[in-house]
PyMOL commands that place a pseudoatom at each C-alpha (Angstrom):
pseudoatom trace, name=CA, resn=UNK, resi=1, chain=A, elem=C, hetatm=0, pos=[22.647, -27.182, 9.619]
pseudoatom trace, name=CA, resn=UNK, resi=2, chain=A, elem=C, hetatm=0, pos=[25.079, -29.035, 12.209]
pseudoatom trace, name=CA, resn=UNK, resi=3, chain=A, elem=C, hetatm=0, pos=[22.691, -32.254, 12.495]
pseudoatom trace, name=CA, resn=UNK, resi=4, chain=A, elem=C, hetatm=0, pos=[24.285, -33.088, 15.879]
pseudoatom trace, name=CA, resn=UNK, resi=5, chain=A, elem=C, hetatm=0, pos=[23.937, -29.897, 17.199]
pseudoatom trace, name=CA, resn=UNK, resi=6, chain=A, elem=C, hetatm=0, pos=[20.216, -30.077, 16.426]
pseudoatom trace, name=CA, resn=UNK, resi=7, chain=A, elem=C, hetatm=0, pos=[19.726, -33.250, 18.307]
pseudoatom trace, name=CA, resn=UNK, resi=8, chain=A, elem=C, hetatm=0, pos=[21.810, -32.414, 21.004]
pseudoatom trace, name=CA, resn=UNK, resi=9, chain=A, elem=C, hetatm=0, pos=[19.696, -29.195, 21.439]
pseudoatom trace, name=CA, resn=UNK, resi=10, chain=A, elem=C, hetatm=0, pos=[16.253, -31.129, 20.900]
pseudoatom trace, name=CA, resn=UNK, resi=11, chain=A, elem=C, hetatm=0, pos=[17.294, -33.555, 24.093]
pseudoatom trace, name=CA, resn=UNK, resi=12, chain=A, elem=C, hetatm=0, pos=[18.075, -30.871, 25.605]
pseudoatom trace, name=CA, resn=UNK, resi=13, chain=A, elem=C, hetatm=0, pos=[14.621, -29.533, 25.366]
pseudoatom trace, name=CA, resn=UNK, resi=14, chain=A, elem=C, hetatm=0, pos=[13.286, -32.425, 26.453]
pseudoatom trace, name=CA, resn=UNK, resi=15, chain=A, elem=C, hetatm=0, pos=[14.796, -33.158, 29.558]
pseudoatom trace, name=CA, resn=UNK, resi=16, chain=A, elem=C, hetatm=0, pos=[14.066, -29.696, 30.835]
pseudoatom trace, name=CA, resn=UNK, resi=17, chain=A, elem=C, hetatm=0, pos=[10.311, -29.308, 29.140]
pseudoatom trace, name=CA, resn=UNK, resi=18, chain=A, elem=C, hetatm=0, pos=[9.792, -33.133, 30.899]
pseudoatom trace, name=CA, resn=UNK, resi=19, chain=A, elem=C, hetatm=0, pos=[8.934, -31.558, 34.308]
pseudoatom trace, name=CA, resn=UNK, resi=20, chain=A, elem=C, hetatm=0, pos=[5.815, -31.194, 34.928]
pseudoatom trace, name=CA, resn=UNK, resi=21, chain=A, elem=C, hetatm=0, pos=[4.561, -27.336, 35.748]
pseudoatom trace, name=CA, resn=UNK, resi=22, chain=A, elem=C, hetatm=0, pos=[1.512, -25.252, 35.946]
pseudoatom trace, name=CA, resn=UNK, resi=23, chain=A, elem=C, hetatm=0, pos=[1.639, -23.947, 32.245]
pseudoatom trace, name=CA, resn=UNK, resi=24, chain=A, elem=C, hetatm=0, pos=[2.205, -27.623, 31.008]
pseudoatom trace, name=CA, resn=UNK, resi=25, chain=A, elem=C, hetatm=0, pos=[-0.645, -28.565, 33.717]
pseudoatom trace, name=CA, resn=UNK, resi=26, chain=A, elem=C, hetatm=0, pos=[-2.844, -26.044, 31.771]
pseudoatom trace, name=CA, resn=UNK, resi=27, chain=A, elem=C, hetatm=0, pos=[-2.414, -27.640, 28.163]
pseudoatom trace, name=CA, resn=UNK, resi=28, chain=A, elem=C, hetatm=0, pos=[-3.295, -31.142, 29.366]
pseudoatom trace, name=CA, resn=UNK, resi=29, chain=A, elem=C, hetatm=0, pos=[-6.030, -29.302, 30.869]
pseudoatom trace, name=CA, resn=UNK, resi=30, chain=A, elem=C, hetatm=0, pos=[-7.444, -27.146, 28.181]
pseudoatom trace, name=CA, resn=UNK, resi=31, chain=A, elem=C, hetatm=0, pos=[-6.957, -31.044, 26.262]
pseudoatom trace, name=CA, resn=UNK, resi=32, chain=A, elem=C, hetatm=0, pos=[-8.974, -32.807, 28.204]
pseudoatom trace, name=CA, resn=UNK, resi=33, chain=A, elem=C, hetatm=0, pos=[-11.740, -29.533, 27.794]
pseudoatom trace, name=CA, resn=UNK, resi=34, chain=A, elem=C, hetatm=0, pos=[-10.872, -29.830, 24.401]
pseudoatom trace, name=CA, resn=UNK, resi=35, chain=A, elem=C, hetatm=0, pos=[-10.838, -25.987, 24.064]
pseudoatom trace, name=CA, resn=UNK, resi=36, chain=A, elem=C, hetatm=0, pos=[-8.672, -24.014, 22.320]
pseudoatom trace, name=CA, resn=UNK, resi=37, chain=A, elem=C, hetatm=0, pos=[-6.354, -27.132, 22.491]
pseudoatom trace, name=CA, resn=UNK, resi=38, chain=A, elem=C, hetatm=0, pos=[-4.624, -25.686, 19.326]
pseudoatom trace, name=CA, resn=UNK, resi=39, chain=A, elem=C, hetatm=0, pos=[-4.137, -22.049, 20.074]
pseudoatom trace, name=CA, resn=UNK, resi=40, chain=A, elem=C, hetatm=0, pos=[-2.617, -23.224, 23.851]
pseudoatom trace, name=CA, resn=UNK, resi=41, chain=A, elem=C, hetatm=0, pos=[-0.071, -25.419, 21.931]
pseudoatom trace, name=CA, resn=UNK, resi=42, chain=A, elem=C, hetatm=0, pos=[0.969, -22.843, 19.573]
pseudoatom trace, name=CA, resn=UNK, resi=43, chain=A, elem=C, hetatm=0, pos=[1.063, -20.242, 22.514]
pseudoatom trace, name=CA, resn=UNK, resi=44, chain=A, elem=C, hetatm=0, pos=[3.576, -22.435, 24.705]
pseudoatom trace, name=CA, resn=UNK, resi=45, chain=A, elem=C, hetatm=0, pos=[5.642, -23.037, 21.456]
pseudoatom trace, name=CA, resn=UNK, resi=46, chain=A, elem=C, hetatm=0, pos=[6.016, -20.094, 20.378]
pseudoatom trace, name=CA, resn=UNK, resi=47, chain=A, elem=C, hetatm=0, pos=[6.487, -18.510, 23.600]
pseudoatom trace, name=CA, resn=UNK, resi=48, chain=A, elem=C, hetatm=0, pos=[9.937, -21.514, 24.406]
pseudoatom trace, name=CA, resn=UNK, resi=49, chain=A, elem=C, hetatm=0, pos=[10.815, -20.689, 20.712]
pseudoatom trace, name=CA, resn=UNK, resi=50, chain=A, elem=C, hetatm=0, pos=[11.396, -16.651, 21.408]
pseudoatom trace, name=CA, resn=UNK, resi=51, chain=A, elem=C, hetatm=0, pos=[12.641, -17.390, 24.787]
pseudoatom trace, name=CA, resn=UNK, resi=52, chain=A, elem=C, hetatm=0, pos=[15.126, -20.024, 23.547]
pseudoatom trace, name=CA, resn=UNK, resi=53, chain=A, elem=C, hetatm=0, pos=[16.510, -17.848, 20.609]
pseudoatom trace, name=CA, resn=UNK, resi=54, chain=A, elem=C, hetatm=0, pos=[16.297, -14.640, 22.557]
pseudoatom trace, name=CA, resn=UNK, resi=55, chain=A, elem=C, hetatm=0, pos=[18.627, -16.494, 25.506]
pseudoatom trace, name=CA, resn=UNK, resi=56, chain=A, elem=C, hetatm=0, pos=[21.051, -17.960, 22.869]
pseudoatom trace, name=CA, resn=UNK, resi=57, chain=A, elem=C, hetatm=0, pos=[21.819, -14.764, 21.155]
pseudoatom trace, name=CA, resn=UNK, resi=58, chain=A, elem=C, hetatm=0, pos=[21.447, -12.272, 24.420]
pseudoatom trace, name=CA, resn=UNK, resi=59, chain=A, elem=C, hetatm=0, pos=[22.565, -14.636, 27.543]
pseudoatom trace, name=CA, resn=UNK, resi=60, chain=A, elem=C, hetatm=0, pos=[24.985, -12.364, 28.602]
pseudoatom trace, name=CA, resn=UNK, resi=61, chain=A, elem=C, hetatm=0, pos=[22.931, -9.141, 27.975]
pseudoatom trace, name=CA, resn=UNK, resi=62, chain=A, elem=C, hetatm=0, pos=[19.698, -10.685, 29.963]
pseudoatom trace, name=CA, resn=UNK, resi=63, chain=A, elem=C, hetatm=0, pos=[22.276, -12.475, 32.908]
pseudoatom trace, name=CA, resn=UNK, resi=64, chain=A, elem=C, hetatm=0, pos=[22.616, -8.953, 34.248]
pseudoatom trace, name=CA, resn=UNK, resi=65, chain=A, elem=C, hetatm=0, pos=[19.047, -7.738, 33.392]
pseudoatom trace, name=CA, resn=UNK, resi=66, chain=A, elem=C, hetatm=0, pos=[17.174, -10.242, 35.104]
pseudoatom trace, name=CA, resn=UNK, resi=67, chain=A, elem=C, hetatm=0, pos=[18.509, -9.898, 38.407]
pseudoatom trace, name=CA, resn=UNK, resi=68, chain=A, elem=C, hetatm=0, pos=[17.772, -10.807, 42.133]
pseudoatom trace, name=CA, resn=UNK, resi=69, chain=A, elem=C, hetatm=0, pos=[14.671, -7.571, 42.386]
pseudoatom trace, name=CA, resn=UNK, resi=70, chain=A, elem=C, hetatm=0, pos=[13.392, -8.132, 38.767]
pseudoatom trace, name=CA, resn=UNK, resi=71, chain=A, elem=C, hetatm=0, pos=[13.216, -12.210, 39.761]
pseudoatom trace, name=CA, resn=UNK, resi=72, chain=A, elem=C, hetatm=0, pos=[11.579, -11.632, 43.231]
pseudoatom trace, name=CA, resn=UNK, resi=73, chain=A, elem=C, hetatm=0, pos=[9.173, -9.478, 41.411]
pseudoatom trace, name=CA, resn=UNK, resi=74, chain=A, elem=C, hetatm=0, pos=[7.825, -12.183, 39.284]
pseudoatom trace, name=CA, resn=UNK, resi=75, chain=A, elem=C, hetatm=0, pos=[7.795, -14.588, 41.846]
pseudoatom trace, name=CA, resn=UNK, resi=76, chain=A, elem=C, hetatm=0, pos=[5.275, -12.721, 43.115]
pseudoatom trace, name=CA, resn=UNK, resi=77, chain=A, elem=C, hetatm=0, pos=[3.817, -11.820, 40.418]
pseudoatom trace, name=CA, resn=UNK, resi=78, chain=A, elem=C, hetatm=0, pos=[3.245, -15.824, 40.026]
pseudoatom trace, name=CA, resn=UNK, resi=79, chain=A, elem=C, hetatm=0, pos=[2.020, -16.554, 43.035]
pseudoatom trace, name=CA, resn=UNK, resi=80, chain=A, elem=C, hetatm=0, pos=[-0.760, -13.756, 43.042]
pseudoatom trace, name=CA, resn=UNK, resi=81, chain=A, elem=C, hetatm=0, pos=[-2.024, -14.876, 39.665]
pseudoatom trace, name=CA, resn=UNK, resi=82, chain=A, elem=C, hetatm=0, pos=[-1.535, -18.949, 41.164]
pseudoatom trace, name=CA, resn=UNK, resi=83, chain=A, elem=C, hetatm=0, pos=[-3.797, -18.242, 43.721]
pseudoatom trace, name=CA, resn=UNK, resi=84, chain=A, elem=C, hetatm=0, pos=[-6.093, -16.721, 41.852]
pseudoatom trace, name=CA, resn=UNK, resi=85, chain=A, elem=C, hetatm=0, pos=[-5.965, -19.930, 39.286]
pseudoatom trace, name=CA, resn=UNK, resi=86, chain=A, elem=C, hetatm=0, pos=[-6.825, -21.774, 42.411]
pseudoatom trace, name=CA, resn=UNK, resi=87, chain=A, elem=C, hetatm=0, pos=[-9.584, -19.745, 43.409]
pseudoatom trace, name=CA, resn=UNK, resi=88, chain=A, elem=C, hetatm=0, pos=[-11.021, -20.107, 40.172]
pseudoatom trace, name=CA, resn=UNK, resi=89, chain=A, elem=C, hetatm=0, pos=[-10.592, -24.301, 40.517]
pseudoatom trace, name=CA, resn=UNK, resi=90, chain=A, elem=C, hetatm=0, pos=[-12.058, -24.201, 44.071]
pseudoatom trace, name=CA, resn=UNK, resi=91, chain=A, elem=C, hetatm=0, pos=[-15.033, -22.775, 42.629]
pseudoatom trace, name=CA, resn=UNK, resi=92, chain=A, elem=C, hetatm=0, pos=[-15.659, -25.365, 39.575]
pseudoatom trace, name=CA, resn=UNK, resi=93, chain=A, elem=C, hetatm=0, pos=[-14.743, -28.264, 42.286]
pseudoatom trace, name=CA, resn=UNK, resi=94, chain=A, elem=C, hetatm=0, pos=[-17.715, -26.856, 44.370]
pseudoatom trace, name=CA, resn=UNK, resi=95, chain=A, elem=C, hetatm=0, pos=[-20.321, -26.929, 41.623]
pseudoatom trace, name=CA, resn=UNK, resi=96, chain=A, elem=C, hetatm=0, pos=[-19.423, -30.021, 39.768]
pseudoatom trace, name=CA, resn=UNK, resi=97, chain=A, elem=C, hetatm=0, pos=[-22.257, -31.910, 39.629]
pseudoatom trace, name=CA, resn=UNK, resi=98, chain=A, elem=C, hetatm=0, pos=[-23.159, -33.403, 36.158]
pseudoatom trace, name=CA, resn=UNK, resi=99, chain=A, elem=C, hetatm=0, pos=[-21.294, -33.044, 32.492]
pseudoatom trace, name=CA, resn=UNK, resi=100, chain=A, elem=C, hetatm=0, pos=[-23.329, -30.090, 31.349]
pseudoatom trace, name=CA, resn=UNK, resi=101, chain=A, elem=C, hetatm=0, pos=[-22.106, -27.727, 34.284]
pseudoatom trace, name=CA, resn=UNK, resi=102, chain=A, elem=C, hetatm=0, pos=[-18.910, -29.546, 35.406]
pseudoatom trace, name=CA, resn=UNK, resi=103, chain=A, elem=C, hetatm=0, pos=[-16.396, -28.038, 32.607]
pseudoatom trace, name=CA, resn=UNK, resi=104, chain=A, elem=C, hetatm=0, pos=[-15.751, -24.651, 33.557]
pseudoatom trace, name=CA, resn=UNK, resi=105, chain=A, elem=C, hetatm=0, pos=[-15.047, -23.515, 29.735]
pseudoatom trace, name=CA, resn=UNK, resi=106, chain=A, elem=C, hetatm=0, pos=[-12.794, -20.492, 29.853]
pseudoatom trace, name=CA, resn=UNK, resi=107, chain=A, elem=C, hetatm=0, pos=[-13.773, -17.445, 27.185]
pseudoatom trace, name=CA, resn=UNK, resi=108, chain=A, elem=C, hetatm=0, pos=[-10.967, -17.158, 24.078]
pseudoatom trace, name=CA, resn=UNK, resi=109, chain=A, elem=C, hetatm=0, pos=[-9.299, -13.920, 25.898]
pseudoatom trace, name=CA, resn=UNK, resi=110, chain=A, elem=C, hetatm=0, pos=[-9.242, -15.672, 28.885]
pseudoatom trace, name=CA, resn=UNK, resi=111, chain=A, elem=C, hetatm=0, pos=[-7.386, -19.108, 27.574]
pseudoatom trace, name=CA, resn=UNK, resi=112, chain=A, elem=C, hetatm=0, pos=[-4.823, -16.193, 25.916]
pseudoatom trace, name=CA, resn=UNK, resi=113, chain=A, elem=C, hetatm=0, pos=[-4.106, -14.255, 29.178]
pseudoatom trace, name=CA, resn=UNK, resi=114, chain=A, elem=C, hetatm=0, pos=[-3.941, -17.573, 31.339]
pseudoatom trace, name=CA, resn=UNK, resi=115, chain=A, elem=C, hetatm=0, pos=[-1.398, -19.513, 29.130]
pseudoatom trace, name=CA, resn=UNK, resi=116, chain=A, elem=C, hetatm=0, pos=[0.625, -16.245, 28.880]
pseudoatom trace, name=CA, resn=UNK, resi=117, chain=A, elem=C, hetatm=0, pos=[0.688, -15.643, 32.528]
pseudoatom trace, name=CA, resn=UNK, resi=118, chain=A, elem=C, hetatm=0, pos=[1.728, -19.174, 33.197]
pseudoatom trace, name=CA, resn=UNK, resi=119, chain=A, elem=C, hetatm=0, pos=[4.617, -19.311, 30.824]
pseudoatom trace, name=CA, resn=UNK, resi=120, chain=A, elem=C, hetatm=0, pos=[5.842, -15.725, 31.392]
pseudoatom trace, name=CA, resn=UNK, resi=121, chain=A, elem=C, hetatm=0, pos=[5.588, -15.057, 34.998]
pseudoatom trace, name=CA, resn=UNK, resi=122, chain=A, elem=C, hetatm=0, pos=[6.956, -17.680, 36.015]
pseudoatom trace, name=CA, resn=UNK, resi=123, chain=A, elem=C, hetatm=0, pos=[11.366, -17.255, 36.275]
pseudoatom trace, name=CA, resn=UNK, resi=124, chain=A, elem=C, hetatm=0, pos=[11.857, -20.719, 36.109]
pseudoatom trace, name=CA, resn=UNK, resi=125, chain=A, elem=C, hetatm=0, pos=[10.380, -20.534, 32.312]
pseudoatom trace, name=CA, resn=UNK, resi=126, chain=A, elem=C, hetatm=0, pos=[13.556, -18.110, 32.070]
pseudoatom trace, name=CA, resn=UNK, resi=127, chain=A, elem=C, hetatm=0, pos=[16.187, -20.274, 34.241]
pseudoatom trace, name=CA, resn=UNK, resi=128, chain=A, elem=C, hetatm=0, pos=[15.588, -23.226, 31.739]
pseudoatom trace, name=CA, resn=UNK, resi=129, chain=A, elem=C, hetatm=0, pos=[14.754, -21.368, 28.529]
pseudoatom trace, name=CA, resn=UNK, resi=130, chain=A, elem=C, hetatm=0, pos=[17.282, -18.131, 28.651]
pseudoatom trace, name=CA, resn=UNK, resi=131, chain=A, elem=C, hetatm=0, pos=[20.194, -18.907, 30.944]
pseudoatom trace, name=CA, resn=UNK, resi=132, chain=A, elem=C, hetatm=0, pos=[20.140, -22.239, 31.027]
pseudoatom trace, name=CA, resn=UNK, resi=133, chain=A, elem=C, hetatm=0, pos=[20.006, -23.012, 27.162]
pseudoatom trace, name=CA, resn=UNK, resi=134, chain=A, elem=C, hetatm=0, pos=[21.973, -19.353, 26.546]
pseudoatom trace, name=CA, resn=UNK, resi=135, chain=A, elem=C, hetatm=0, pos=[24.735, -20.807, 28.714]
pseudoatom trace, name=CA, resn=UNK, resi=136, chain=A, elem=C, hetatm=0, pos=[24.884, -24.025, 27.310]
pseudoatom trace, name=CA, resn=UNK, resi=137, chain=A, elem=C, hetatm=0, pos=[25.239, -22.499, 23.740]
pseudoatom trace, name=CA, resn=UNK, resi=138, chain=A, elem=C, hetatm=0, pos=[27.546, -19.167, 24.270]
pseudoatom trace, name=CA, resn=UNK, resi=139, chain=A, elem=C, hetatm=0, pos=[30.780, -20.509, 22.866]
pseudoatom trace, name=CA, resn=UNK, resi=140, chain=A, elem=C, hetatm=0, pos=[28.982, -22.228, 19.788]
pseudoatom trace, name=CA, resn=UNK, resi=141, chain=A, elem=C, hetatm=0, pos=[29.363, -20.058, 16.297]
pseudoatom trace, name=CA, resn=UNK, resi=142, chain=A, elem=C, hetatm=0, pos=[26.449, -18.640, 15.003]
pseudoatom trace, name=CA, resn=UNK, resi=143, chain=A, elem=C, hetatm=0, pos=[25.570, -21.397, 12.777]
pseudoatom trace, name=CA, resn=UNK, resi=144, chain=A, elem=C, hetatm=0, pos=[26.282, -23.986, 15.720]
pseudoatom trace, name=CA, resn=UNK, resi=145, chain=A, elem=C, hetatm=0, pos=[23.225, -21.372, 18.070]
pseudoatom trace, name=CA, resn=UNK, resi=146, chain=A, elem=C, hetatm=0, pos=[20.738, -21.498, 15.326]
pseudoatom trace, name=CA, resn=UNK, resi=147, chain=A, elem=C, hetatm=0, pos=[21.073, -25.402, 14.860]
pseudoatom trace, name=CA, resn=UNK, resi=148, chain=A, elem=C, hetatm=0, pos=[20.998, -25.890, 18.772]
pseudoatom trace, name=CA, resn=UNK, resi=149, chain=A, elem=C, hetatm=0, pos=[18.018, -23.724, 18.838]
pseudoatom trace, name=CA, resn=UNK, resi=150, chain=A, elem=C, hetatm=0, pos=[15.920, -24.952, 16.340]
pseudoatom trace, name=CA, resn=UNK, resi=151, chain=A, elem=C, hetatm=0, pos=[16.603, -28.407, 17.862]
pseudoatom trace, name=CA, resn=UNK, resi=152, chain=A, elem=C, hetatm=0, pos=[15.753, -26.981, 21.673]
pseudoatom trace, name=CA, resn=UNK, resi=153, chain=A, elem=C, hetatm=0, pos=[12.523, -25.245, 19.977]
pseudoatom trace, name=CA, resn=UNK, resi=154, chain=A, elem=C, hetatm=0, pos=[11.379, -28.437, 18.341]
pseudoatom trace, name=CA, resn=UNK, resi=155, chain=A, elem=C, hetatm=0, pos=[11.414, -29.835, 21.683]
pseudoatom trace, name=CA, resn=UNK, resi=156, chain=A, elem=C, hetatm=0, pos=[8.715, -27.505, 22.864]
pseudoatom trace, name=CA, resn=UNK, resi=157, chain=A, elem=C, hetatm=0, pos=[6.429, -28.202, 19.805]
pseudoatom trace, name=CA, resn=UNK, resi=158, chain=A, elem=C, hetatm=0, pos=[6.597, -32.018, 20.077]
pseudoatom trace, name=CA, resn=UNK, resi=159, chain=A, elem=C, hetatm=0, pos=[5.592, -31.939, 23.920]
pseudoatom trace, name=CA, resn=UNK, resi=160, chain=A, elem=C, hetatm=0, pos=[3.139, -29.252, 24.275]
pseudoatom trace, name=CA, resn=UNK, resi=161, chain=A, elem=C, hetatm=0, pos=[1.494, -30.848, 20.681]
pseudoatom trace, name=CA, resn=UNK, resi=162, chain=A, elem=C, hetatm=0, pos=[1.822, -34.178, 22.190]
pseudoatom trace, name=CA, resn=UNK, resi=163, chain=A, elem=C, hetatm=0, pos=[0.443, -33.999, 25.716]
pseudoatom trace, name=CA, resn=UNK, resi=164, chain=A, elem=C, hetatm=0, pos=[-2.201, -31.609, 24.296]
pseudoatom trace, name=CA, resn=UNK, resi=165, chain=A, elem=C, hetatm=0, pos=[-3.855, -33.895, 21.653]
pseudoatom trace, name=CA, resn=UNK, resi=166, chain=A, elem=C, hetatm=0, pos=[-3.271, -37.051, 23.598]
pseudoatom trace, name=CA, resn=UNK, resi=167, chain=A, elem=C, hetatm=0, pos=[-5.135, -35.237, 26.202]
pseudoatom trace, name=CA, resn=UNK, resi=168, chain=A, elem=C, hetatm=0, pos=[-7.610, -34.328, 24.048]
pseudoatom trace, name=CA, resn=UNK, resi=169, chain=A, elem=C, hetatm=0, pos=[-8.042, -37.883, 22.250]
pseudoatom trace, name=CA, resn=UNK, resi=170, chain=A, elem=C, hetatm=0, pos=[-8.651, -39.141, 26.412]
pseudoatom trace, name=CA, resn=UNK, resi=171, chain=A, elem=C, hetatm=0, pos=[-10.998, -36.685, 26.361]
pseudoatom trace, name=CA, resn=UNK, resi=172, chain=A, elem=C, hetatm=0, pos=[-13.376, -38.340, 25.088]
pseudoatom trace, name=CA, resn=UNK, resi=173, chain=A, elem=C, hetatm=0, pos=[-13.201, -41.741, 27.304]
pseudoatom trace, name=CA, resn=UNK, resi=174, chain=A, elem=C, hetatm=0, pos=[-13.267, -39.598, 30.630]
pseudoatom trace, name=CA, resn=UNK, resi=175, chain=A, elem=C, hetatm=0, pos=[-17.311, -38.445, 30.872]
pseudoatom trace, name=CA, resn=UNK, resi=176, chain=A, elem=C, hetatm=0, pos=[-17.680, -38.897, 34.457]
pseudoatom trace, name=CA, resn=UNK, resi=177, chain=A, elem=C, hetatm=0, pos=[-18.114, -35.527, 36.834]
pseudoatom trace, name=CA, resn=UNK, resi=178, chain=A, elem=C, hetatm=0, pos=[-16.120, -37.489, 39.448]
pseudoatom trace, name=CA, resn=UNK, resi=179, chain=A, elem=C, hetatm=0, pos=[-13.376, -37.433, 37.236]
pseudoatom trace, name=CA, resn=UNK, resi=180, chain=A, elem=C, hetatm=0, pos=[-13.592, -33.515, 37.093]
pseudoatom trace, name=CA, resn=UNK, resi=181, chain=A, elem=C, hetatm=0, pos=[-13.874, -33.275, 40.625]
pseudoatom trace, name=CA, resn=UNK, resi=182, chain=A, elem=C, hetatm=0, pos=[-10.470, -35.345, 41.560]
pseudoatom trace, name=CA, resn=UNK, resi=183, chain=A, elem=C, hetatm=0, pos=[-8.757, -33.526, 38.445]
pseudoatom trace, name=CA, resn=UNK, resi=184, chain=A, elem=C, hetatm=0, pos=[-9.350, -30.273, 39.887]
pseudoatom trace, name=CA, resn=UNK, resi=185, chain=A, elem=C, hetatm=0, pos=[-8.124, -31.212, 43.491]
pseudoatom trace, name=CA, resn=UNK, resi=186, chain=A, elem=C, hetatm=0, pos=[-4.893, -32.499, 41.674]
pseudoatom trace, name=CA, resn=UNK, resi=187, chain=A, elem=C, hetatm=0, pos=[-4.514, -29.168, 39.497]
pseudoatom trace, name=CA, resn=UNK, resi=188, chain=A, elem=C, hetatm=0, pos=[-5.132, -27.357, 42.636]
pseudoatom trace, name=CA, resn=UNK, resi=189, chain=A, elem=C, hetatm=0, pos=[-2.755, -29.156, 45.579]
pseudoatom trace, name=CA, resn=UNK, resi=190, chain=A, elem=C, hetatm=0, pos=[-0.312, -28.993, 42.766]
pseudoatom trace, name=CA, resn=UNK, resi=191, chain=A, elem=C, hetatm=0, pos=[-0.154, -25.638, 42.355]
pseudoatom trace, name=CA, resn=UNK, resi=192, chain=A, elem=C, hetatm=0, pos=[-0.290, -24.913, 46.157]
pseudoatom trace, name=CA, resn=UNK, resi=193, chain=A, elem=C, hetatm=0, pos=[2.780, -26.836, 46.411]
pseudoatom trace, name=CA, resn=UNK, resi=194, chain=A, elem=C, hetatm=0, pos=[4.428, -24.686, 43.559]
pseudoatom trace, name=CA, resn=UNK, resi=195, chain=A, elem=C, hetatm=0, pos=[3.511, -21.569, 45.978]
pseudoatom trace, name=CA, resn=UNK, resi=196, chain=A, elem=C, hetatm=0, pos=[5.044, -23.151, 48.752]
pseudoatom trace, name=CA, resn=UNK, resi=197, chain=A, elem=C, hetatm=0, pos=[7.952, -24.069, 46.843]
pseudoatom trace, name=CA, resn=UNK, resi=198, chain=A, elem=C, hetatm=0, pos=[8.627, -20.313, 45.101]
pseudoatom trace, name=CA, resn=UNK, resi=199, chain=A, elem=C, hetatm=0, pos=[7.860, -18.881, 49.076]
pseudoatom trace, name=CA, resn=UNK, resi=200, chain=A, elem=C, hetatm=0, pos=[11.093, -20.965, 50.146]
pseudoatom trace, name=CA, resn=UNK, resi=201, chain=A, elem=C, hetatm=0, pos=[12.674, -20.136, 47.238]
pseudoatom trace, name=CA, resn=UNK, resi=202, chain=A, elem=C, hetatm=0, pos=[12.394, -16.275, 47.601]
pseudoatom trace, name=CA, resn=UNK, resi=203, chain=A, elem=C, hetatm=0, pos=[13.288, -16.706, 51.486]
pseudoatom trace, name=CA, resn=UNK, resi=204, chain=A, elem=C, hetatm=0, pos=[16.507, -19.177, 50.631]
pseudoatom trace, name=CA, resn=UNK, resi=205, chain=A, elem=C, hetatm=0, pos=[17.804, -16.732, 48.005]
pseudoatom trace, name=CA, resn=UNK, resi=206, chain=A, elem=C, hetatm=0, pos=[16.952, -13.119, 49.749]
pseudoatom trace, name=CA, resn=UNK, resi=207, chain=A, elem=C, hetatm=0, pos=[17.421, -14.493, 53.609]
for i in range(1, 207): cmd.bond("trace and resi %d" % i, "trace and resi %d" % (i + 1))
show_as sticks, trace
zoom trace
């Protein structure tokens, strides 16, 4: 394994994983639920890992695949199932009103469908994961890729791990509905503002 490949491809990781986002918004949620903190990790690693691997070896291949219709397509795609996340938090902020009833626990299939829709509608997931990392790594040999990518894919595991479990040790400490209530009016002006943002974004690039 080229060792400096590795870490060069585990910073890399990092500083694009860093950003905060609706699917790594979800994990610290689930955390702080401390549901199915595990299974969302593992999800969201996995999930970078095949993505990461599948743009090193294919960036040129999925470059012209993914194009302007197929990106505008899950764009939208995002923002229906984003609003529907927030109509979902609208209706746990408005019946909030002591521990027992305040965690809106989500069913096992419905953790699994929600962490897959925010990591794989979302193109941005692709920009950073396949063409970004792809890009960075297409002249490297194919000993040079696998080191970079098990060093990008380690990146994933060590945040979504981290930010899950810390969220979950916190868990604990934060027993207060109130709490709850000003969470969920974070999670959901946040992702308003991602719908806003993805709006502009289809108009800048189509208009």
């Amino acid at each position: 394994m080229d060792f400096s490949l590795f870490i060069f491809g585990l910073l890399t990781g990092l500083s694009f994983i860093l950003a905060i986002g609706p699917q790594n918004l979800f994990v610290i949620e689930q955390g702080l639920k401390n549901q199915y903190v595990f299974l969302v990790c593992i999800i969201c690693s996995i999930s970078d890992l095949l993505l990461i691997f599948l743009g090193i070896f294919l960036f040129h291949f999925l470059d012209n695949l993914l194009n302007q219709t197929l990106e505008n397509l899950l764009n939208i795609a995002l923002i229906l199932f984003l609003l529907n996340f927030i109509q979902g938090k609208l209706q746990e902020y408005k019946f909030i009103h002591s521990l027992n009833t305040n965690l809106r626990l989500y069913s096992l299939r419905s953790v699994i469908l929600k962490v897959l829709g925010l990591t794989f509608l979302n193109p941005h997931v692709y920009s950073d994961t396949v063409f970004v990392l792809g890009n960075i790594s297409k002249n490297f040999l194919v000993p040079q890729k696998i080191s970079f990518g098990i060093g990008a894919s380690l990146s994933s595991f060590i945040f979504f791990f981290l930010i899950g479990y810390l969220s979950k040790y916190f868990s604990k400490y934060i027993n207060r509905p109130q709490f709850w209530k000003y969470l969920n009016l974070f999670i959901i002006f946040f992702m308003s503002l991602i719908i806003i943002f993805i709006i502009f974004d289809i108009i800048d690039t189509n208009f």
